[in-house]
SENU-885663 format. One line per 8 residues: number of its first residue (from 1); their letters; for each residue x, y, z of C-alpha. Coordinates in Angstrom, 1 decimal, decimal comma, always signed. Each point is the difference from the previous one (the first is absolute). Last residue first. Example, Ala and Ser with C-alpha at 12.3 -4.5 7.8 and 13.67 -1.06 7.14 Angstrom:
BEGIN
2) SA) +13,7:-1,1:+7,1 ~ -1,4:-3,4:+0,7 $
This chain:
BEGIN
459) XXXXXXXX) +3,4:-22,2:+328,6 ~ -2,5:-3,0:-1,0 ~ +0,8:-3,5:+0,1 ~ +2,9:+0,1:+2,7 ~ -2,2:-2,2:+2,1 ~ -0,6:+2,5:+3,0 ~ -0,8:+2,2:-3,0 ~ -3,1:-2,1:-1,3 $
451) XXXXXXXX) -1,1:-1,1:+3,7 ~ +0,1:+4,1:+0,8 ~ -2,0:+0,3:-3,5 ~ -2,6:-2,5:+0,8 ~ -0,2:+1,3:+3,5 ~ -1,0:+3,4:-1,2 ~ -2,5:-1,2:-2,3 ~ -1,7:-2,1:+1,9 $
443) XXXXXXXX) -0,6:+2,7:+2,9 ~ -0,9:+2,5:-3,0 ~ -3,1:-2,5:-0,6 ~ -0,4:-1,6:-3,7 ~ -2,4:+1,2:-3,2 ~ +3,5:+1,0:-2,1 ~ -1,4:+3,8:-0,3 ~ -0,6:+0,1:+4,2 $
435) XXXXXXXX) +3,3:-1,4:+0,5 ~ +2,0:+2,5:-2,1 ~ -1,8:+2,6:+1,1 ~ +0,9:-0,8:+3,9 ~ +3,5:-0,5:-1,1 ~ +1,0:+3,1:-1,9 ~ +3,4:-0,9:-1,9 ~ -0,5:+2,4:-2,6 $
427) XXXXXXXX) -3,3:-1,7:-1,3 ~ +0,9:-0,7:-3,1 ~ +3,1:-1,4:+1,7 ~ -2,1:-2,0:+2,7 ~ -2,4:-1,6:-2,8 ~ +3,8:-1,4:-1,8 ~ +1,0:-1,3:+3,5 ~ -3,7:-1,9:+0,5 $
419) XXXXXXXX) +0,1:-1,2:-3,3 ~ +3,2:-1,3:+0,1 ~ -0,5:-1,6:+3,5 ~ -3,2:-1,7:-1,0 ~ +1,9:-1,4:-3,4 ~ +2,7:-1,2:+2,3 ~ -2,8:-1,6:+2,2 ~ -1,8:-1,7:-2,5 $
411) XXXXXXXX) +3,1:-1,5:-1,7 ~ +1,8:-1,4:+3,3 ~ -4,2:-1,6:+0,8 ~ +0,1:-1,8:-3,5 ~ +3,1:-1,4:+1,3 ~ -1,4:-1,7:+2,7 ~ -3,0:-1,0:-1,7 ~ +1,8:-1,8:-2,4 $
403) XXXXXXXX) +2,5:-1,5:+2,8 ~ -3,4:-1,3:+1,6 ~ -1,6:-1,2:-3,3 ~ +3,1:-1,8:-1,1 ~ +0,2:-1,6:+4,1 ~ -3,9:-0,7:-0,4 ~ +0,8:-1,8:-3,2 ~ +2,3:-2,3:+1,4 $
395) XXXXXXXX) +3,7:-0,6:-0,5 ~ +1,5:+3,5:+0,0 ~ +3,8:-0,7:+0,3 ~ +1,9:+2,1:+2,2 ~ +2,3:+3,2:-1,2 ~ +2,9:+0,8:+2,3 ~ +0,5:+2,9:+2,1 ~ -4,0:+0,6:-0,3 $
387) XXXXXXXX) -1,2:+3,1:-1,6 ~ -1,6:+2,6:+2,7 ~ -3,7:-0,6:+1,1 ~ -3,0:+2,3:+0,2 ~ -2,2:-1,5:+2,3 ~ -3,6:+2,1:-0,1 ~ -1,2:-1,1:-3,1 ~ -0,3:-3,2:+2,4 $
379) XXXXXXXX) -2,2:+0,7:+2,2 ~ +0,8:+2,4:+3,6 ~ -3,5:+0,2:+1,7 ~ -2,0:+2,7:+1,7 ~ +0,4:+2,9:-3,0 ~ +2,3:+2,1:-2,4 ~ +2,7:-2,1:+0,1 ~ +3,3:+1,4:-1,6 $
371) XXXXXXXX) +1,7:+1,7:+3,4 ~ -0,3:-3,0:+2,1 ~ +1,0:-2,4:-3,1 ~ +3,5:+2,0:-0,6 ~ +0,4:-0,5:+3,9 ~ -0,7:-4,3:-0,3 ~ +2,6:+0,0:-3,3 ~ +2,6:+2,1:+2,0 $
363) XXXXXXXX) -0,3:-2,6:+2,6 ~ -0,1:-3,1:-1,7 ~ +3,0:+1,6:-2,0 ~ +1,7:+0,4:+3,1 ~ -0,9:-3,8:+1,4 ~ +1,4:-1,6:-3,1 ~ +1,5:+2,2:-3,0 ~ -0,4:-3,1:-2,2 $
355) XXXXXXXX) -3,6:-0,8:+1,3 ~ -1,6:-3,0:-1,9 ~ -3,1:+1,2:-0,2 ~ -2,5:-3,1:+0,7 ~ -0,7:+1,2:+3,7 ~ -0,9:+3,6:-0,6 ~ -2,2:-1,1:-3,1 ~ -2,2:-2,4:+2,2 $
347) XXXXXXXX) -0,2:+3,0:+3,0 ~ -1,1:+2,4:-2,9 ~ -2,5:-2,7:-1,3 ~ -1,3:-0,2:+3,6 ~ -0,8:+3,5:+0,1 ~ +2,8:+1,5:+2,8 ~ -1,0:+2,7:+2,6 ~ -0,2:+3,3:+0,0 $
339) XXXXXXXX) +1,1:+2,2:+3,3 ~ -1,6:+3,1:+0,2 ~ +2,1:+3,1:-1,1 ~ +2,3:+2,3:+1,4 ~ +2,7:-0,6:-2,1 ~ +2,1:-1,7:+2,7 ~ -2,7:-2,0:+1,5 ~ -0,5:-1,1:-3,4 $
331) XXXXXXXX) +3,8:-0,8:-0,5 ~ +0,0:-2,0:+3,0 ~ -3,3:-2,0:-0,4 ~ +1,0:-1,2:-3,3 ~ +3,6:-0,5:+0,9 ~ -1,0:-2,6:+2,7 ~ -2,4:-1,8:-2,6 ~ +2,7:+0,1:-2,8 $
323) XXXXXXXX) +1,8:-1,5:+3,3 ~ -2,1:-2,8:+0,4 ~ -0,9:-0,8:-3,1 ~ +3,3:-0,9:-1,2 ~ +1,4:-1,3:+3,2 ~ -1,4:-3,8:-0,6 ~ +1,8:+0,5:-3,3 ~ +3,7:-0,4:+1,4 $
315) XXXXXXXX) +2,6:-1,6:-2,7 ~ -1,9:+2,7:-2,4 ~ +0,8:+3,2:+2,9 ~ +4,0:-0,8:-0,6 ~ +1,3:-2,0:+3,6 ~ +2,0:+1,9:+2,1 ~ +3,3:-1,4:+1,3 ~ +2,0:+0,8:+3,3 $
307) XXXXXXXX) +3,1:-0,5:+1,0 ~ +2,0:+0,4:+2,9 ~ +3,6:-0,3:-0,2 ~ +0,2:+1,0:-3,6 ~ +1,1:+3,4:+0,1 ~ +3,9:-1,1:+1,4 ~ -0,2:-2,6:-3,0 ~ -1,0:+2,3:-2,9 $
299) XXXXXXXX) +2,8:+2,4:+1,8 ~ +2,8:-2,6:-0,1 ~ -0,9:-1,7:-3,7 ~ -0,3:+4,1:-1,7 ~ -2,5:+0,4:-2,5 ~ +0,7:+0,4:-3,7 ~ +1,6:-3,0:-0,2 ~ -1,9:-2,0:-1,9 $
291) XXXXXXXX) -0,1:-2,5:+2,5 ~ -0,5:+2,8:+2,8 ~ -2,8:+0,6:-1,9 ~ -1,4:-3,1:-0,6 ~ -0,4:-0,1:+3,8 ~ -0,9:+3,1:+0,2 ~ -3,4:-0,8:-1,9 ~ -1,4:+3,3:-0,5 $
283) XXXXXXXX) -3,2:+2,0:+1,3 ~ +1,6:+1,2:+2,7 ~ -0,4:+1,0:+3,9 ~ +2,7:+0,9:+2,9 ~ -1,1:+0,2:+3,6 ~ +2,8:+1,6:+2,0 ~ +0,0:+0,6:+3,8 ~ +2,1:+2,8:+0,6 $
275) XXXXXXXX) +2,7:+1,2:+3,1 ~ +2,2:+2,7:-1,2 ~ +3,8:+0,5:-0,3 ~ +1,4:+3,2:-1,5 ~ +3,6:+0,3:-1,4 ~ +1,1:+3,2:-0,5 ~ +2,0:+0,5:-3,0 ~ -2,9:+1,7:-2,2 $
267) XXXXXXXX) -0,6:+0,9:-4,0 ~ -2,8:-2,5:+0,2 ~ -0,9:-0,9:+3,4 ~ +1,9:-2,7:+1,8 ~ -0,9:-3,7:+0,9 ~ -0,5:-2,3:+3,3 ~ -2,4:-2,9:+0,8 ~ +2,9:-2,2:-0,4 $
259) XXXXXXXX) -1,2:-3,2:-1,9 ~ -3,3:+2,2:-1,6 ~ +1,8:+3,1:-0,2 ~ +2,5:-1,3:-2,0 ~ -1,9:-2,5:-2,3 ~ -1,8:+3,6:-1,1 ~ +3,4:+1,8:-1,2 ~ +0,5:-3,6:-2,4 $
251) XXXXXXXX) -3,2:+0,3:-0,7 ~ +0,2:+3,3:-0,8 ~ +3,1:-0,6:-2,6 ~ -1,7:-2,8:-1,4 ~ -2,9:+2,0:-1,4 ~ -3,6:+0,0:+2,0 ~ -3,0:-1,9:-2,1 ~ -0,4:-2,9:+2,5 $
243) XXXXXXXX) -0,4:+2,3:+2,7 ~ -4,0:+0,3:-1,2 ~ -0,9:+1,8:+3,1 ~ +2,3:+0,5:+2,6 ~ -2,1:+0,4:+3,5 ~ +2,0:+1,6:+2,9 ~ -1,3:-1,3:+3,1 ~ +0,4:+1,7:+3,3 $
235) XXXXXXXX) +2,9:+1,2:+2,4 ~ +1,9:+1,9:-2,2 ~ -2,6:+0,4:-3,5 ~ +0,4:+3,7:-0,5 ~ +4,2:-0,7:+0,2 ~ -0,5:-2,7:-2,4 ~ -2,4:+1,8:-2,5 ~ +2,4:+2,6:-0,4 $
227) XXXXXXXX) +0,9:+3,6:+2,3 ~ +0,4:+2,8:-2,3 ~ +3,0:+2,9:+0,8 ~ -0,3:+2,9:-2,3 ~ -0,1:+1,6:-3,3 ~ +0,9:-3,7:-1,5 ~ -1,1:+2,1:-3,3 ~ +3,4:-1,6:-1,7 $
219) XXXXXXXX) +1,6:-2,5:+1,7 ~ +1,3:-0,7:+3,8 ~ -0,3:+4,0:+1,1 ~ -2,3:-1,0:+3,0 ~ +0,8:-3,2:+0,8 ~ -2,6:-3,0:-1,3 ~ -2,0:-2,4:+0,6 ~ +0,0:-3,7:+0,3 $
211) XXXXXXXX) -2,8:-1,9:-1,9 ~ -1,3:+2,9:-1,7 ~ +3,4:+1,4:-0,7 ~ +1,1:-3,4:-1,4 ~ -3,4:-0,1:-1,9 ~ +0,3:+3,4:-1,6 ~ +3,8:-1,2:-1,6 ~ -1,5:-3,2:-0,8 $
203) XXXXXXXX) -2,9:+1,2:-2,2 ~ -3,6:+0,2:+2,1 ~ -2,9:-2,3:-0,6 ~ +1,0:-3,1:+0,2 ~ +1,2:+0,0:+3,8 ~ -2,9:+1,5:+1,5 ~ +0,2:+1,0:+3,4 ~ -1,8:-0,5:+3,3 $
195) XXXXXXXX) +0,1:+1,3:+3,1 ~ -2,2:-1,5:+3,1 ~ +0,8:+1,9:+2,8 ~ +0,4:-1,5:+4,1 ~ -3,2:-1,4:+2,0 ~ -0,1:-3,1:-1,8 ~ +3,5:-0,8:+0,1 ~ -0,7:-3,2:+2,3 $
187) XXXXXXXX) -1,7:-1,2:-3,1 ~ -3,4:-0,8:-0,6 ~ -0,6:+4,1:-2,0 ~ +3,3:-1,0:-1,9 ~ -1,1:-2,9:-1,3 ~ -3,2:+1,0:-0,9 ~ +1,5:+3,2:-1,4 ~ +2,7:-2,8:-2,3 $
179) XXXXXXXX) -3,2:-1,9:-1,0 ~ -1,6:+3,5:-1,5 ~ +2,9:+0,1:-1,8 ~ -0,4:-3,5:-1,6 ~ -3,2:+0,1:-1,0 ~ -0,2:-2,0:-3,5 ~ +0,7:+3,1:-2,4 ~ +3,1:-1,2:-1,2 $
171) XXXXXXXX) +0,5:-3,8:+0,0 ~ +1,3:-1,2:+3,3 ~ +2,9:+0,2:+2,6 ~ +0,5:+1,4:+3,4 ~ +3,1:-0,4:+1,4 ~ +0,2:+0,6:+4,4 ~ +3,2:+1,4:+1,6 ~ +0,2:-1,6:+3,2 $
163) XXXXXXXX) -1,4:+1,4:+3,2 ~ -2,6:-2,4:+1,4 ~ -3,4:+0,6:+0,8 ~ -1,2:+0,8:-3,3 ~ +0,9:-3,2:-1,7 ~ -2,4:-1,8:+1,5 ~ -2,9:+3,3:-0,5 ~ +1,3:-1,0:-4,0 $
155) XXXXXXXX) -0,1:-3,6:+0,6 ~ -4,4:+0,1:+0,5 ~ -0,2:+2,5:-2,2 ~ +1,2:-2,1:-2,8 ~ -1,6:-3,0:+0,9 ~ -3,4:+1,9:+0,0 ~ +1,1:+0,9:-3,8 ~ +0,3:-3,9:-0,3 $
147) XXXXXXXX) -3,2:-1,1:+1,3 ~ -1,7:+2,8:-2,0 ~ -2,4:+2,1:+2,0 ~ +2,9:+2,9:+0,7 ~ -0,5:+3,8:-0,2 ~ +2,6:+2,5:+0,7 ~ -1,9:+3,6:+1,3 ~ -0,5:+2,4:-2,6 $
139) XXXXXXXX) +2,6:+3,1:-0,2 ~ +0,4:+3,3:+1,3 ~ +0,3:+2,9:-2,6 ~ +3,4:+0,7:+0,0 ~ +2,2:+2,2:+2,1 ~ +3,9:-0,2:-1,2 ~ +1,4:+3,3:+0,1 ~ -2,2:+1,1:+3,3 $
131) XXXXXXXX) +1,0:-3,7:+1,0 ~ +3,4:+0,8:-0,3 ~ -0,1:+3,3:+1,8 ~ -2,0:-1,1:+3,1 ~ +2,5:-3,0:+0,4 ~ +2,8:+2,7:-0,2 ~ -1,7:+2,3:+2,3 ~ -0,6:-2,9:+2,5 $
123) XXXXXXXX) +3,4:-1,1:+0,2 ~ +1,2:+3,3:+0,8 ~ -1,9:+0,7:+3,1 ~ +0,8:-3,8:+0,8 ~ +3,5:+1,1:-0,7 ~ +0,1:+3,6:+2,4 ~ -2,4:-1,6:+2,8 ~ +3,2:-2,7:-0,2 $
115) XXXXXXXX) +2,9:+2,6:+0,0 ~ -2,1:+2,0:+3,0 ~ -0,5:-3,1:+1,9 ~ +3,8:-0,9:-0,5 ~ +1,4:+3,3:+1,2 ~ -2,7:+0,5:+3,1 ~ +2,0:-3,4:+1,6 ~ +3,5:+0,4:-1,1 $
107) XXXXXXXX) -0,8:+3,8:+1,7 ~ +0,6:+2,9:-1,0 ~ +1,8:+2,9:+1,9 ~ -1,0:+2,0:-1,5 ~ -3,9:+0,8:-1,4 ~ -1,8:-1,7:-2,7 ~ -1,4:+1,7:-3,4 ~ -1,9:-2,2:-2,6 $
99) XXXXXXXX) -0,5:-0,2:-3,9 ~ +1,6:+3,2:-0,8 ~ -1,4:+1,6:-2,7 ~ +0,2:+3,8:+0,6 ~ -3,1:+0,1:+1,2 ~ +1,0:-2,7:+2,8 ~ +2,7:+2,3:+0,4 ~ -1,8:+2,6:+0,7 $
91) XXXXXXXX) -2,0:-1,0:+2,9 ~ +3,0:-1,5:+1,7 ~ +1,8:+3,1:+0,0 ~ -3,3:+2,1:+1,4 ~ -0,5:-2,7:+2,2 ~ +3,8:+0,2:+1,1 ~ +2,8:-2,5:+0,3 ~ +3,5:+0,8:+0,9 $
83) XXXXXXXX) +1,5:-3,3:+0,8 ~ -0,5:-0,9:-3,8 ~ -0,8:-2,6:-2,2 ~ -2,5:+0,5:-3,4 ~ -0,6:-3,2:-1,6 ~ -0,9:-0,4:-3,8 ~ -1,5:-2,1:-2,6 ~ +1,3:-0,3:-3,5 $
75) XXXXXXXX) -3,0:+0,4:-2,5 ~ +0,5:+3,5:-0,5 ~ +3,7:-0,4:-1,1 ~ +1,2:+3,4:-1,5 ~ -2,8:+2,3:+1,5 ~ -0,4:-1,9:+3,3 ~ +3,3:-0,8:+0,4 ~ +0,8:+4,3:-0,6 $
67) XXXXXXXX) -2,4:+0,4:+2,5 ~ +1,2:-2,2:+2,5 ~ +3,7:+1,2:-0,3 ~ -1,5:+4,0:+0,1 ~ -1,8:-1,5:+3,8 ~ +3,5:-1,9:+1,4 ~ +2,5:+2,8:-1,0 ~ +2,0:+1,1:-3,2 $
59) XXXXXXXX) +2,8:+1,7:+1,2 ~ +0,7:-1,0:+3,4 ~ -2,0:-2,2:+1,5 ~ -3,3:-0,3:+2,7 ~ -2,6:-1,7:-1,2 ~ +1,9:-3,9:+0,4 ~ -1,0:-2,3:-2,9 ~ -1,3:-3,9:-0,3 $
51) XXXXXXXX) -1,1:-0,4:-3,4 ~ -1,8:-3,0:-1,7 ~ +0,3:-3,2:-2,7 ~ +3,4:+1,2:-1,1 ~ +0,6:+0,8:-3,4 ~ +4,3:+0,1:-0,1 ~ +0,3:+3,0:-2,6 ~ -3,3:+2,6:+0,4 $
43) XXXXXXXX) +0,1:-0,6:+4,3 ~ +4,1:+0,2:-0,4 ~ -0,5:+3,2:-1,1 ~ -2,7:+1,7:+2,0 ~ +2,0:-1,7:+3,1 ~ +3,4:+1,2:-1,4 ~ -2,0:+3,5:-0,2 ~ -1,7:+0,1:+3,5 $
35) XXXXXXXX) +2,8:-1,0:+1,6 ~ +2,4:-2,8:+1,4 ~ -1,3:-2,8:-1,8 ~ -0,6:-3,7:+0,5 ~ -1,2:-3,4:-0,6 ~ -1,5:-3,0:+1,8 ~ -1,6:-3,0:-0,6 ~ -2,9:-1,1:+1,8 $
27) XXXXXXXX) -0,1:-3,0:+2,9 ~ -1,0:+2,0:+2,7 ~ +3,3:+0,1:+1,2 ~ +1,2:+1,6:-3,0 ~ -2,2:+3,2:+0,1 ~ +1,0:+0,2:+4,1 ~ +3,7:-0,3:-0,8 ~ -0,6:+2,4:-3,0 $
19) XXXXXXXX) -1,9:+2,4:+2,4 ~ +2,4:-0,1:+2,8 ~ +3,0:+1,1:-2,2 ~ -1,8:+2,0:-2,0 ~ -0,8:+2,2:+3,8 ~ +3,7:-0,3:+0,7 ~ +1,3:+1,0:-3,1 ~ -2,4:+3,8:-0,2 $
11) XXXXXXXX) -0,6:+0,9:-3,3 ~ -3,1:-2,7:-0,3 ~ -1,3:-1,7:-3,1 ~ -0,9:-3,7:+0,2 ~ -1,1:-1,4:-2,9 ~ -1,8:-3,6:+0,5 ~ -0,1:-2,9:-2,8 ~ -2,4:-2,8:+0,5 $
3) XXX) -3,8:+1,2:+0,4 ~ -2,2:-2,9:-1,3 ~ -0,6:+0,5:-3,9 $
């Protein structure tokens, strides 16, 4: 969140005076104290964005205010300003906490540089924060042979360059986040953070706290002030994945900052205005939602103004083999291992399956195959498939043979993971043992059990 809010704290009139007038001029709001402890208090009840305070006042001064910030508020940046400056004062207020230390009389000029080193300063922290919290293992480029997946890319870098609010739709699984980075990455936004946030999978009360944050003292365990998603996402793109699952109330707070750009925190009176590019995603139809009324008409309509549809994986074949081929080479390269490559059968069965999960089952079914083969080639006992959404008719004898063989390779491999659980327990867990008694190498082993519990199949 861009700095907003100033606290000026200064004993002497004149001096606020200036400093308010120069705060304001600048474009900031302004508020202030006379002291050290109206500044400590107002600082805990009005949550400004930074501290502007004289050293020298009576009771508590300039260097015990800055400490007792840092202890109370350590993420609230602050200014020391005095006419009586020192190394050695300097010096130990930037151990103290204080973010900078500037000299009077100050200038509109130095004032402004200082306030924008401070929010770039603070910017990156909070960018370095969320993607500590968020860091995943990088994904595979998007890959396009079909005509209509090509399409696809095509509008997306279209839709890039303006600043609308973009709708991805499509099955689950079909590529849509990885749509919204290629969006982001064309846009004009490029160079400002990417956050995203998963709408089904926190309850309401998390997800309004995700999306806008939260004042310190706003619920129960709100220990402290948290910045949301929107704030994180000021001047860049704020992904919301699957919105269609959010509860009327949020999107109700949500058509808010999308008409106004503007909301508060949760438990908070000040309003906070940000600038966001939102890409939503879902998996529903919202226009049968809004029928049903379980979406709102107004925000359905103020998310649609540029759409965008993915196709499921079976409406685009020609990028079956493609990217099982990409995902091949990734997840070798990230095993450490030579790249296999397809048998022709393999190739034959990867293009019949009917994919129900789409592009992230291709891709979980491609990395299950990298740790399963034992050799050059990826064949066919190699694919492990999931049940398909809804059952399709076998009308040859190769398709019998195939779901046969299919499910004849499930069996096998929960009968290898019991045995290969019930030799580790004799064995009290000792790997290298275990492999050498089962006739397989300890490398195998081990990624067979992280592909196991990865999976939720062994604990």
């Amino acid at each position: 969140m861009p700095i907003q809010h100033i606290l000026i704290v200064d004993d002497d009139q004149l001096s606020r005076t200036f400093l308010t007038e120069a705060v304001q001029a600048l474009g900031y709001r302004a508020s202030v104290a006379r002291g050290g402890d109206e500044g400590l208090a107002l600082a805990q009840s009005a949550h400004p964005d930074l501290v502007v305070t004289d050293l020298r006042m009576p009771g508590t001064d300039g260097l015990a205010l800055v400490k007792k910030l840092h202890e109370a508020l350590p993420d609230l940046p602050t200014v020391l300003c005095t006419a009586h400056g020192t190394v050695e004062v300097a010096v130990q207020a930037i151990k103290d906490g204080a973010s900078d230390f500037l000299l009077k009389p100050v200038s509109h000029e130095t004032l402004s540089m200082v306030i924008q080193r401070i929010d770039r300063q603070q910017r990156l922290e909070r960018e370095n924060r969320y993607l500590r919290s968020a860091q995943s293992e990088s994904q595979p480029e998007i890959v396009a042979e079909s005509s209509s997946m090509a399409e696809t890319l095509r509008s997306a870098k279209k839709l890039a360059r303006s600043k609308g609010t973009v709708l991805i739709s499509g099955e689950s699984g079909t590529g849509k986040e990885r749509i919204a980075h290629l969006i982001h990455r064309e846009s004009p936004r490029a160079q400002g953070p990417f956050i995203r946030v998963n709408c089904a999978a926190l309850s309401e009360t998390l997800l309004e706290s995700e999306l806008f944050g939260h004042e310190r003292g706003a619920f129960t365990g709100a220990h402290k002030l948290r910045e949301g998603r929107f704030e994180l996402a000021d001047k860049g793109t704020l992904l919301l994945d699957e919105l269609g699952e959010i509860s009327p109330a949020l999107q109700a707070k949500l058509l808010r900052v999308l008409e106004e750009e503007e909301f508060e925190r949760v438990g908070g009176t000040s309003t906070l205005r940000v600038d966001v590019r939102v890409v939503a995603t879902t998996n529903r139809d919202l226009a049968l939602e809004v029928k049903k009324g379980t979406f709102r008409e107004d925000l359905y309509y103020r998310l649609h103004v540029l759409p965008l549809h993915l196709a499921p994986l079976r409406q685009r074949t020609d990028d079956i083999l493609p990217l099982a081929r990409h995902f091949l080479a990734h997840y070798a390269r990230l095993h450490g291992m030579q790249a296999p490559t397809f048998t022709q059968a393999a190739e034959q069965q990867l293009r019949r399956w009917s994919w129900p999960g789409n592009v992230r089952e291709l891709e979980n079914v491609v990395q299950r195959a990298v740790v399963l083969s034992q050799g050059a080639q990826v064949d066919v006992p190699d694919l492990v498939f999931g049940r398909p959404s809804q059952p399709t008719a076998l009308s040859t004898s190769e398709d019998l043979l195939t779901a046969t063989s299919s499910l004849a390779n499930r069996l096998l491999e929960d009968i290898e993971r019991e045995a290969i659980l019930a030799t580790l327990a004799g064995l009290k867990g000792n790997k290298t043992q275990a492999a050498k008694r089962l006739g397989v190498s300890s490398r195998t082993l081990v990624n067979k059990m992280k592909l196991w519990r990865a999976e939720g199949r062994v604990a």
